[in-house]
C-alpha positions as CSV (number, residue, x, y, z in Angstrom):
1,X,27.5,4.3,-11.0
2,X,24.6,5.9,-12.5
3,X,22.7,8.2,-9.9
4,X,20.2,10.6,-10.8
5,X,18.1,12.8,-8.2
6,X,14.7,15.2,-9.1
7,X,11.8,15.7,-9.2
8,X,10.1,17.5,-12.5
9,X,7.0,18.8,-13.7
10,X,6.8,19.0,-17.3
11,X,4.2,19.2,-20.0
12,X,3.8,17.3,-23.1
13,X,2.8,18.1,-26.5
14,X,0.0,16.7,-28.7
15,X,2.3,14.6,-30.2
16,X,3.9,12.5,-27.3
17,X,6.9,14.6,-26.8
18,X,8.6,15.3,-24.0
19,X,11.6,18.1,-23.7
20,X,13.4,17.1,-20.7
21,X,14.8,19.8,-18.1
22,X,18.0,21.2,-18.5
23,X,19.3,19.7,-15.2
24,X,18.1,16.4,-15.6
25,X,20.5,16.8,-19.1
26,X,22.8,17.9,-17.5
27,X,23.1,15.1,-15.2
28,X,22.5,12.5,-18.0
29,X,25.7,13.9,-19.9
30,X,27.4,11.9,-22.6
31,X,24.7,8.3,-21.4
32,X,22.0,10.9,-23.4
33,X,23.6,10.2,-26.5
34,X,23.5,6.0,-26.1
35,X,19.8,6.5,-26.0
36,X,17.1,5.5,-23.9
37,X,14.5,2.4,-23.2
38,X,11.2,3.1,-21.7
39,X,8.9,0.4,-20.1
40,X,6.4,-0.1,-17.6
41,X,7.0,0.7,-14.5
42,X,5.6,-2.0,-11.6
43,X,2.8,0.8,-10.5
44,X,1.1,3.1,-13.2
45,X,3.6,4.2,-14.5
46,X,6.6,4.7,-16.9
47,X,10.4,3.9,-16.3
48,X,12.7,5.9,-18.5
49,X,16.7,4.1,-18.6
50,X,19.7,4.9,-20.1
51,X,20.6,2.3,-22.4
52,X,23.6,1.5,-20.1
53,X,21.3,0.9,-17.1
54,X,18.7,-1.0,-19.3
55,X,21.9,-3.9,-19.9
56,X,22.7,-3.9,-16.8
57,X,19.3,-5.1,-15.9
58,X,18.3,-7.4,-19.0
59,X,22.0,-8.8,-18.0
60,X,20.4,-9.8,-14.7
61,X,17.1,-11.0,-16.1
62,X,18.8,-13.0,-18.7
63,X,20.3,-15.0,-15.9
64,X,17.0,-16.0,-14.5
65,X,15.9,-19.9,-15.5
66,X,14.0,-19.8,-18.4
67,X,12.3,-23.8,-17.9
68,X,10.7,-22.1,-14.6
69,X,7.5,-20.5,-15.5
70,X,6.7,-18.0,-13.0
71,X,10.5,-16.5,-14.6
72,X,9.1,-16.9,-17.9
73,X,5.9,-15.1,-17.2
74,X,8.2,-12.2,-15.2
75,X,10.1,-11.8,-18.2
76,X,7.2,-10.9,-20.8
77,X,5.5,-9.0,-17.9
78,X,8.8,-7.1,-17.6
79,X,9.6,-6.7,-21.2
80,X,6.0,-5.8,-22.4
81,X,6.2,-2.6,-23.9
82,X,9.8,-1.9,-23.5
83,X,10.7,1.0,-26.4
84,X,14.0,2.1,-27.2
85,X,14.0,6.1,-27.8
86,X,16.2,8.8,-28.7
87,X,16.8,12.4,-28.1
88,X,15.8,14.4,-31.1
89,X,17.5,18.0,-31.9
90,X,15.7,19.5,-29.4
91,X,16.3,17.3,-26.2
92,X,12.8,15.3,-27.2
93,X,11.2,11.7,-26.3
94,X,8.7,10.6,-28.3
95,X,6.6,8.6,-26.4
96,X,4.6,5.7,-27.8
97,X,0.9,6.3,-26.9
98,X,0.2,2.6,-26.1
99,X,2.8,3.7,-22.7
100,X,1.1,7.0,-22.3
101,X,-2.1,5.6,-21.8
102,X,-0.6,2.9,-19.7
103,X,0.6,5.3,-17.6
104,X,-2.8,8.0,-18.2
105,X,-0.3,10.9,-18.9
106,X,-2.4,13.4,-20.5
107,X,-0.8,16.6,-20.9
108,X,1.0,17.2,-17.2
109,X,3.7,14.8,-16.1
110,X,5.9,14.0,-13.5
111,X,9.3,12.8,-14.0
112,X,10.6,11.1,-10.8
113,X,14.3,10.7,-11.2
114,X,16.4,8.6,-8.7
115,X,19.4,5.7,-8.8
116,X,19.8,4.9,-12.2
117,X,16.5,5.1,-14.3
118,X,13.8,7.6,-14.2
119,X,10.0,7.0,-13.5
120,X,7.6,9.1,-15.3
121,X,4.2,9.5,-13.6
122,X,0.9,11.6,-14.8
123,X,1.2,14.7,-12.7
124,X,-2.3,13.8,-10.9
125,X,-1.3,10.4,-10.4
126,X,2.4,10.9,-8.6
127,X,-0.3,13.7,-6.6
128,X,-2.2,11.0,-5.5
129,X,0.3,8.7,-4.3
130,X,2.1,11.4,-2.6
131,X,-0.7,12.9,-0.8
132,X,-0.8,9.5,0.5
133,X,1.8,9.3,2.6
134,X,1.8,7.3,5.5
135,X,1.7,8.6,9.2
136,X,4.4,6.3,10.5
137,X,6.7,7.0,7.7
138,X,9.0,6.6,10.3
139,X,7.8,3.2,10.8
140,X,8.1,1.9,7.2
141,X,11.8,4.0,7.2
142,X,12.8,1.6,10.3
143,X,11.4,-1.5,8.6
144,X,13.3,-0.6,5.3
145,X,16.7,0.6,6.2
146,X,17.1,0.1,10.1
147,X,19.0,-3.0,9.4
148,X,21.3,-2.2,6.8
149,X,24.7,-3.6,7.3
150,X,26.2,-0.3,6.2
151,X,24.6,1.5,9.0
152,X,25.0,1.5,12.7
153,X,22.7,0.3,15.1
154,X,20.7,3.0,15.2
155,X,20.1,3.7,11.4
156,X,22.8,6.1,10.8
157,X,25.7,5.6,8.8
158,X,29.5,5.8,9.9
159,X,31.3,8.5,9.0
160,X,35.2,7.5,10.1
């Protein structure tokens, strides 16, 4: 199982390339070298894959009934703008601009990496959200995990 943690500020060029950190390399390893799609992410902004994670999910979405429409119009939603890309010779993305813009990355950028994909977010963007954090997380972290079946009662999970 694919799971990737950090958080990254980067920068990049005129050009739409990224270089991406040297641990986030590191923890990609040999799924760097099967390549990459990057699409939309369901807020503004971008979702980087590995190509392994991307099949596991177009595996699921393939599954879905196509004669049901709200699936169909998931589908192109989902699949608009998806772009496969691969490292160059200097650990480099090149980023389509039509996703860039989507996403208003300028020059500063956020890359967001957790489970198995990677989000990428304008650094004053992923700011903004952040700085809006709720009061209650505690609340919303109750309402989200407080009755997982993994979990004891209480939230926490068992250890023996």
């Amino acid at each position: 199982m694919i799971q990737f943690l950090g958080e990254y500020t980067c920068k990049i060029d005129a050009k739409g390339r990224l270089r991406l950190p040297s641990p986030l390399l590191k923890q990609l390893g040999e799924l760097a070298s099967d390549g990459f799609v990057l699409n939309r992410g369901f807020e503004k902004c971008l979702v980087l894959y590995p190509r392994l994670a991307w099949n596991v999910i177009s595996n699921d979405i393939q599954k879905l009934n196509q004669y049901v429409k709200k699936n169909r119009d998931f589908v192109r939603y989902f699949f608009r703008g998806a772009t496969e890309l691969d490292l160059d010779g200097n650990s480099r993305l090149l980023f389509p601009r039509t996703l860039l813009d989507y996403a208003q990355v300028d020059k500063e950028l956020v890359l967001f990496a957790y489970f198995d994909k990677i989000e990428i977010w304008s650094k004053a963007s992923y700011d903004a959200l952040l700085n809006n954090e709720p009061g209650d997380f505690d609340v919303l972290a109750e309402e989200v995990m407080g009755d997982m079946k993994t979990g004891n009662k209480d939230g926490g999970v068992e250890l023996s």
